[in-house]
SEVOKOL-795025 format. One record per atom (N, C-alpha, C): x, y, z. Coordinates in steps of 0.001 Angstrom, whole numbers, plus 500000, padded with zeros to 6 digits. Example, Ala and Ser with C-alpha at 12.3 -4.5 7.8 and 13.67 -1.06 7.14 Angstrom:
2
513190494310507800
512300495500507800
513200496700507800
512850497750507080
513670498940507140
512900500030507870
//
This chain:
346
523146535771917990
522476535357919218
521418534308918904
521223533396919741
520269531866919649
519724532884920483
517986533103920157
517038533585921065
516205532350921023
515380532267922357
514243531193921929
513290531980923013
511957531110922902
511066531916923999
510008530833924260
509395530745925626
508737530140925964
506930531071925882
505872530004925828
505089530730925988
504062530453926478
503906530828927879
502832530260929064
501565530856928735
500473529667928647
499165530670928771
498839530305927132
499546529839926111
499348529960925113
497835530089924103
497266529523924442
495972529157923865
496121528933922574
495365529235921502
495826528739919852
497001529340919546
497760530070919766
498858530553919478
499099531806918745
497799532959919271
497949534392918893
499656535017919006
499792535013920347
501258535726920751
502241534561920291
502540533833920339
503556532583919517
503194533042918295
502905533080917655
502701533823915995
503277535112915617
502891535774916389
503008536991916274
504551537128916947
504629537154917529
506724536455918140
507369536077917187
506898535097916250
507367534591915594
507579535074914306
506630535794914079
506870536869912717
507934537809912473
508374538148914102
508712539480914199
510433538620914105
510890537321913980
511609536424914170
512263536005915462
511833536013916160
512143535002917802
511469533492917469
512441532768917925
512133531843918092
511203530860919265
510273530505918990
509657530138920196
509513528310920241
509946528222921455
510540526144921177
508851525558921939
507800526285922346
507275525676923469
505690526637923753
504568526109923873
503797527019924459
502800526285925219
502696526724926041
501759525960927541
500569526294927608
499613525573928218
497946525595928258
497307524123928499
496572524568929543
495685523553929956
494413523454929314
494308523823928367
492974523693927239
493450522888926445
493458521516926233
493630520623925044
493184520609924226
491972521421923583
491338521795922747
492122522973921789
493405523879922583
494021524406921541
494809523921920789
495616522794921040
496946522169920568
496755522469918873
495464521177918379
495913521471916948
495935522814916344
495141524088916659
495882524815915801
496903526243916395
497383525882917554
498918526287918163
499585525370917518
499807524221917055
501035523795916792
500659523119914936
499367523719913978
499042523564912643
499531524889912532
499960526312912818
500034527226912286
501580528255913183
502166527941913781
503468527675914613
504274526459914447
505648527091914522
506854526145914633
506987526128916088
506233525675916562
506805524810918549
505866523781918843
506164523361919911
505224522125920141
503942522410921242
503021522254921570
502256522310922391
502033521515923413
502568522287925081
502456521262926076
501229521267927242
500504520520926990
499440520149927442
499549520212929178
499678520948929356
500208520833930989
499135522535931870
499251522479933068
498533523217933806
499345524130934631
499507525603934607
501144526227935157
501747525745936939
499973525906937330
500331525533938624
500945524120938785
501191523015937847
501591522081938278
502899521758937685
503677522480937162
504767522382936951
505588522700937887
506263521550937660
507635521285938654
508782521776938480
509869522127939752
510350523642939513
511571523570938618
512089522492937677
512751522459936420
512092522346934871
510841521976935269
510345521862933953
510674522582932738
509892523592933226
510022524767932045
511595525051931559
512755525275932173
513950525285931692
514070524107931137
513992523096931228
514580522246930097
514197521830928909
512791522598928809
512811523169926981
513711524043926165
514363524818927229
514937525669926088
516465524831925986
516629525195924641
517919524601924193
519249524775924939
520011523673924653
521712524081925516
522208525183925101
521979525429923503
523088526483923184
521844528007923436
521189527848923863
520198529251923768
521146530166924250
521425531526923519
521454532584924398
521266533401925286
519870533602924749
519371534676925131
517413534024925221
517364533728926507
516239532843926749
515016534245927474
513672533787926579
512515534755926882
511355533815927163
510482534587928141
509461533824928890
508167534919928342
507135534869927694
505838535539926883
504925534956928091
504134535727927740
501987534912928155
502012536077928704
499902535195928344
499325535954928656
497963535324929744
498229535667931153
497076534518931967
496364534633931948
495308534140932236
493770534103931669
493565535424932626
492420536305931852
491713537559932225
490535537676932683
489881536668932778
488683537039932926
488347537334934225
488933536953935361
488724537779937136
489011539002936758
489728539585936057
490056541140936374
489536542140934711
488570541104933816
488136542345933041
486856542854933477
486692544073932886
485756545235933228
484347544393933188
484017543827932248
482715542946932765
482160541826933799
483545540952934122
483318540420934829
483885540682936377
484430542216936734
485088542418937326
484388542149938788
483045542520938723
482363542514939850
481871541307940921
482193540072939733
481706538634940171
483235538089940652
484734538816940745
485676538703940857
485454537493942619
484619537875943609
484854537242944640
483932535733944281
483911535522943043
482946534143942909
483729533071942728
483619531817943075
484893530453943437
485178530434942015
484606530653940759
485561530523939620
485960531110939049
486229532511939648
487058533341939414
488132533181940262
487993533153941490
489278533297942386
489932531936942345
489481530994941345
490635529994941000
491421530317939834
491289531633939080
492442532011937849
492769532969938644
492459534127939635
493114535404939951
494400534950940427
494788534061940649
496359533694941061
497046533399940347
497143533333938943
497749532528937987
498822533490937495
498965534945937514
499725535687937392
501061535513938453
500434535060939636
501713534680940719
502621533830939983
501788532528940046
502968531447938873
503258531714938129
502864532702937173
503903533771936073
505395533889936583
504963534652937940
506136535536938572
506728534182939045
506210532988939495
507151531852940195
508091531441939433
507950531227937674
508218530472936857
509598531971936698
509560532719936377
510309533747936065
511229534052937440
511059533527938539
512452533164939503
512967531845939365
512274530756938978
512846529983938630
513549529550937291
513447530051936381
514102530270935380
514860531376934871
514392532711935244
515347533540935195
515719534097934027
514869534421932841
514654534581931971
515755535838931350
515961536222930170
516762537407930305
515790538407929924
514572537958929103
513559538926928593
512111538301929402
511605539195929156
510141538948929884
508955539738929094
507739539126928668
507307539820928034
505633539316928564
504327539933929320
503268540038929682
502352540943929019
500825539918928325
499914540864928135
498777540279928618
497845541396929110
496879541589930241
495202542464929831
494523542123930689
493730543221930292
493446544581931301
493822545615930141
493759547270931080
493893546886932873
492431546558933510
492103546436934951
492954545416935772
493635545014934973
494734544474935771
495771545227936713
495859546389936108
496991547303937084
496457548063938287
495202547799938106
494925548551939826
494748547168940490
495172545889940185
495265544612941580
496425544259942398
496347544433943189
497475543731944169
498193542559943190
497787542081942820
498631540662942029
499601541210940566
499118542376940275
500418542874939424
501233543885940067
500778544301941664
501806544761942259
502527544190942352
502230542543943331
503312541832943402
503831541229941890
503839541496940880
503843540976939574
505371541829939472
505239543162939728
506352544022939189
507266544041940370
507084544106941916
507934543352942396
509025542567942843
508329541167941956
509391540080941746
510167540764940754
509735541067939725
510608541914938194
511520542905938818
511411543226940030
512511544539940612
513435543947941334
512518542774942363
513786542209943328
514476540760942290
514110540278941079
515199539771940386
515777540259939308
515730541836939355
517103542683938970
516406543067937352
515152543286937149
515170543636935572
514671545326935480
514364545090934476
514440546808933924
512745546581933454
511829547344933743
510665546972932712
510155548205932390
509267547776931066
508193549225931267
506711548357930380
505849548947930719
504148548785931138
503385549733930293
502984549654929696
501653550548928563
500375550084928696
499359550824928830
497998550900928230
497904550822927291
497714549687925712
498202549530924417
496713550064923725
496611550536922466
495269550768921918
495537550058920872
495086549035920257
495213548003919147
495672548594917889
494614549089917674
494893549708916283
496004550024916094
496968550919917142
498280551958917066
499159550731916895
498734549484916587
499774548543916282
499346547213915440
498071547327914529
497766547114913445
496945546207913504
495868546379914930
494679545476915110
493632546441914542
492700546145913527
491301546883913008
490526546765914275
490753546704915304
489599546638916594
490001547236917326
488952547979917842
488666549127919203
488893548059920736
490743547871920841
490800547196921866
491831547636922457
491757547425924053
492818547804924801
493699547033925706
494696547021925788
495051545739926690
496493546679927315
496897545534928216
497895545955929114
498968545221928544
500250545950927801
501330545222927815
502822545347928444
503441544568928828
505084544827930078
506139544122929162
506922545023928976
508100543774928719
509210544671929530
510081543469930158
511417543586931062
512438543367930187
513490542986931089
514496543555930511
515993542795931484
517164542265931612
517402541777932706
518752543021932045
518801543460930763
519877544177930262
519804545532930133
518671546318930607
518958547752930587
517248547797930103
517085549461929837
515878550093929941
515358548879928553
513945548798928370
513373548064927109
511872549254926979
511673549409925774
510963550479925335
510226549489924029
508717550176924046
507431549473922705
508206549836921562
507733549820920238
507838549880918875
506797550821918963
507323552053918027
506664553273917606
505228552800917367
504130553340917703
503255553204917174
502594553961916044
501583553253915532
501288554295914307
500309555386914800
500452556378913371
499688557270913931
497909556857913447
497049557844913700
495627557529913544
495206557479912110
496034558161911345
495354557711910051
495949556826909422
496602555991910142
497246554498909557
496241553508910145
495757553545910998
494917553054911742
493831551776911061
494472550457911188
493798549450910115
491731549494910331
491073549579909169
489884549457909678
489093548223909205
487922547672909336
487059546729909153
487083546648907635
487254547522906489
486926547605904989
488378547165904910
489638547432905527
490919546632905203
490653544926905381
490135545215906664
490310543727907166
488958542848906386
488137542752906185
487549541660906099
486156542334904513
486132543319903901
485551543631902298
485741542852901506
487191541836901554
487110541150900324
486978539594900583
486360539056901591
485478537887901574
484331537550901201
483994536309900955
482906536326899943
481397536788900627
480960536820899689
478982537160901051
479006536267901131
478372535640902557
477755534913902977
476003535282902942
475006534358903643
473778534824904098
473972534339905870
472864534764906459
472692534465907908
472615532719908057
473270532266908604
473112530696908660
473779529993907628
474728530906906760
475555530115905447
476976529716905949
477479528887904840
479004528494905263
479226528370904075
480851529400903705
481613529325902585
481997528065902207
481742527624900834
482052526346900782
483788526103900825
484518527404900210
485714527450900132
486962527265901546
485708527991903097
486554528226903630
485050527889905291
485471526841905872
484685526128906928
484143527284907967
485037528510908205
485326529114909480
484738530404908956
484411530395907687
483858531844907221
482031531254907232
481703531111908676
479996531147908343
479537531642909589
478699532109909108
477410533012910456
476493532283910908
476037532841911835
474808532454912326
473594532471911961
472866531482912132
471214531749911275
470443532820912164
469795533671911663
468779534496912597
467943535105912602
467447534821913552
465528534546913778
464651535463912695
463410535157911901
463065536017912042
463272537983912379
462576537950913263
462575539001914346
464103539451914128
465585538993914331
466547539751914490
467182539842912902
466123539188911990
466743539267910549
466038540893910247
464977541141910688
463846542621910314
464846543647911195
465608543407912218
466475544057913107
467662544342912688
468263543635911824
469230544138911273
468877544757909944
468289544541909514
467679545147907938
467261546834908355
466817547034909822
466923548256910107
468172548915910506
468608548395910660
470170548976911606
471069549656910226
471630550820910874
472161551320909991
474020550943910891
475136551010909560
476730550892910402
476897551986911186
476849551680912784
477818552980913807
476375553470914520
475072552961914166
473715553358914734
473711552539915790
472498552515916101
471749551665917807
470621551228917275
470148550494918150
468724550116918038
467297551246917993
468169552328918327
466789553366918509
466409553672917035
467474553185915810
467122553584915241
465697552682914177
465516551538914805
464436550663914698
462744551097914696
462178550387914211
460819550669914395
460714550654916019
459987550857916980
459231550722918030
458882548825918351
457905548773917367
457835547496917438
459270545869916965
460202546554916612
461486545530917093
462071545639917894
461551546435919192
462578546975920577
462491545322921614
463020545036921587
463047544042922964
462404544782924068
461607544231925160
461179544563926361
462040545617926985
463574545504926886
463988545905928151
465119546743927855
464571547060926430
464907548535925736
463999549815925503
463017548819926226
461533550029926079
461842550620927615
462529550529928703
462393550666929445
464099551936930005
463927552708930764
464911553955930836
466648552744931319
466276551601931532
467197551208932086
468089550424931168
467259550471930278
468448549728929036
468882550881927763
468615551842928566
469124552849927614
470684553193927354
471441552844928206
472901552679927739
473306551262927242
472666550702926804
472979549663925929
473291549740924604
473590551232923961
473426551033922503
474218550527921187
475209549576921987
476222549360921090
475503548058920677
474292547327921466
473927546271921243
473046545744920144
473147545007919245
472314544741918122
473190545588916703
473811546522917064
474650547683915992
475227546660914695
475510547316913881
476341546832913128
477608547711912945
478680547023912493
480033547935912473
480195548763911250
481178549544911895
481383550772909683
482587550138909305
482420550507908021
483176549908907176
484517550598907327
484809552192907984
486085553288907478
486386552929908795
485871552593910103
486762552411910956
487274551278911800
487980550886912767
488216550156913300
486981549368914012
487261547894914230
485883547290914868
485770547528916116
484319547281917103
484106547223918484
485291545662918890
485020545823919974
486071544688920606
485530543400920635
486466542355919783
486111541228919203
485954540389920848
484853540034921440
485037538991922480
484566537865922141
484359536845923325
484707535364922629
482428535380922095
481627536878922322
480677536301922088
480537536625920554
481385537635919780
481493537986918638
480474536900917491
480531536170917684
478688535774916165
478002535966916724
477430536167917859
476228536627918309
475561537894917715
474884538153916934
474394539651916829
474020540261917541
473165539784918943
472436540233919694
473618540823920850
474694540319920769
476078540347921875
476718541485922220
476434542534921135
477191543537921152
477224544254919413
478061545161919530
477842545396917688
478949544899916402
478637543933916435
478529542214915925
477824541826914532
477198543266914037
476437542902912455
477822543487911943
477689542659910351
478367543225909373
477720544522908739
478711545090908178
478637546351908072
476971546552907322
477158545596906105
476446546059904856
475431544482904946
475840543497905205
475084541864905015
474437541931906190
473315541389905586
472331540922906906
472575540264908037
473513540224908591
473969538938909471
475101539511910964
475395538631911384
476712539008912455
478151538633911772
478926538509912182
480409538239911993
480296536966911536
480909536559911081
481465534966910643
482577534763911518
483103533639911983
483863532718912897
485545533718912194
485440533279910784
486645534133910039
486821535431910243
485810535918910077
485651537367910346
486250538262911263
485636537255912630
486079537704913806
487646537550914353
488058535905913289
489913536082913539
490422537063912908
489947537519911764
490411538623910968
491008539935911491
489633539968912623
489970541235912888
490329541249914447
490332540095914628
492062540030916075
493303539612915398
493438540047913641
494410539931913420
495660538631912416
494576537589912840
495320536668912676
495145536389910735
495688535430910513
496096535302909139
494805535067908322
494103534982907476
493529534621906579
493082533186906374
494820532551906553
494549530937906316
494958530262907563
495046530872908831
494992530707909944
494323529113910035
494329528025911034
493745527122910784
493384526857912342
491986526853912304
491611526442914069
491325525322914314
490521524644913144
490234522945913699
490162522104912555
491031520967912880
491094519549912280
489502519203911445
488984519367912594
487484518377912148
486411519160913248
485718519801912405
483886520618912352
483307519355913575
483547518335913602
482841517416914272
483247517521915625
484373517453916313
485490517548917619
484965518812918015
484963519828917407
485160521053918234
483909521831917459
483321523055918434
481728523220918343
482218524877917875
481480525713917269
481560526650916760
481840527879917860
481018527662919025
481163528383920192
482145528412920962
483260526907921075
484615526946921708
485480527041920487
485191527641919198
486119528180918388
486341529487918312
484733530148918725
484342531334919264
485359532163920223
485222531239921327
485812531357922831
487301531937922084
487744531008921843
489486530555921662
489513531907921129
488866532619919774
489228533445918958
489213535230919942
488454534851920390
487767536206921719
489163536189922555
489767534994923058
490667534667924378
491872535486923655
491711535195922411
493492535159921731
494055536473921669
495319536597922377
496215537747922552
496577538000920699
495859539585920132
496280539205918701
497410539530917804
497468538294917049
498972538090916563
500091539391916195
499079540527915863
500023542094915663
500471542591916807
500097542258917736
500460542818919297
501799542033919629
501320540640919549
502222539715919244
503919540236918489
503538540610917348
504728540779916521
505122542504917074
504721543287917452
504999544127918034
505842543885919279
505348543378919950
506295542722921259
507397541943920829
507636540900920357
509105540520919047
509646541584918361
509218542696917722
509979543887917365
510533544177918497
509972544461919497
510572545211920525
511444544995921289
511538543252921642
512332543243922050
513743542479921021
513463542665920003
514880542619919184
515523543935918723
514679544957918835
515300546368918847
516151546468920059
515928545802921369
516293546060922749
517650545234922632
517438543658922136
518791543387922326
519538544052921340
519256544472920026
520303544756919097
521442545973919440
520195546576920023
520785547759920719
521846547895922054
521828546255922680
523136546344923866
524069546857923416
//
């Protein structure tokens, strides 16, 4: 069978990677961020098309995939941020309700092409919206088979405490995940990222551009020197409390300022991950927050992964972003297992 797969939504090319490992072929991946291209298409075999979903015209997308394709698959993942848990509440604000539709043109592109596989990942709060009602739907009234999980990262070889929503269809009969692992397989932070070099707060590996932290202050350098891995801030002197931790209302904040443990899986890598102050974002044992590397590490992606051409073009914070956005590459190759277990099995 010639499989190939398209992949809408792409961004640097977490899920195209991870597809690709698992061996599907992917000819194509879409995104209106021109800022991902070089490293979706420095670390992937497809090309990167610079294009916006809503404006594709209603042959486009089919005439990437090849004449002789078999067995043609449509991936992505649309942007999340209207429907995750933090920003869920600002959902009626004009720049949100210009991505909450973008899942529709998912479903447009998938009647117009007609895919034989289908494969969507999301975040959790997506399944209580009307827009993945109508999402599953279209998947019923153009004849596929699907099934839908609440995924927990780890159970599929992300070191991070993350959850996401994944669907894959089916146009050939029932389609079912790849076993997951059990909990004491469970990759943790001392797998993923112990054997990089130390850095200090504000250093950059000379070996490797993307392995450097943030410089920090004073004040949050004495703040982490108190922090113990898997603690809070309470466990600080008095006098390093921020204002508005002295107060009963920032008392469920305590994952903030933390540093991570070394035996288990990390907190959830988002795009603010070098921030120390962002969430719990210190390294386990070094004075500092995550490094840029660090944080791909542990969404998964390769080691020698490559995000940017040139330190000068692109700013540490939209390398940040990209790395937070990225669907990660083990989820990725999990979803390519799965659905080559599905066809093998017709």
């Amino acid at each position: 069978m010639k499989i190939n797969a398209i992949d809408l939504f792409c961004g640097i090319g977490g899920l195209t990677y991870g597809v690709q490992k698992a061996g599907i072929n992917v000819v194509a991946g879409f995104d209106f961020e021109a800022s991902c291209q070089f490293a979706y298409e420095k670390n992937n075999n497809a090309i990167f098309v610079h294009r916006d979903i809503k404006e594709l015209k209603d042959d486009e997308l089919s005439s990437y995939f090849p004449e002789d394709t078999d067995i043609k698959v449509m991936i992505g993942c649309a942007p999340c941020q209207p429907f995750s848990a933090y920003s869920h509440r600002y959902k009626n604000s004009e720049s949100k309700k210009e991505k909450m539709d973008l899942l529709d043109y998912f479903g447009k592109q998938i009647k117009l092409v007609k895919p034989d596989i289908v494969s969507m990942e999301n975040v959790p709060q997506l399944v209580k919206e009307p827009i993945f009602e109508r999402f599953l739907e279209t998947l019923v009234n153009e004849g596929y088979y699907f099934e839908y999980k609440i995924a927990f990262a780890p159970a599929y070889g992300v070191p991070q405490n993350r959850k996401r929503l994944l669907l894959l269809a089916s146009k050939f009969g029932e389609i079912h995940f790849e076993k997951e692992l059990t909990q004491d397989d469970y990759p943790t932070v001392r797998d993923a990222i112990s054997e990089l070099p130390k850095i200090e707060a504000g250093e950059v590996d000379p070996s490797d551009f993307l392995h450097r932290s943030r410089k920090l202050s004073n004040l949050n350098l004495e703040r982490i020197k108190s922090s113990k891995p898997g603690g809070t801030w309470r466990d600080w002197d008095e006098s390093l409390l921020p204002n508005c931790y002295r107060k009963k209302t920032g008392a469920t904040f305590g994952s903030v300022y933390g540093r991570l443990e070394w035996d288990k899986p990390s907190s959830t890598i988002t795009t603010q991950f070098p921030g120390y102050g962002n969430g719990r974002f210190g390294h386990p044992e070094q004075d500092r927050a995550l490094s840029l590397r660090e944080g791909a590490i542990l969404q998964s992606f390769p080691i020698n992964y490559q995000f940017v051409e040139n330190w000068g073009k692109v700013s540490s914070q939209k390398i940040a972003m990209q790395i937070g956005n990225a669907v990660p590459p083990k989820l990725g190759e999990a979803i390519g297992i799965s659905i080559l277990k599905h066809l093998n099995m017709r």
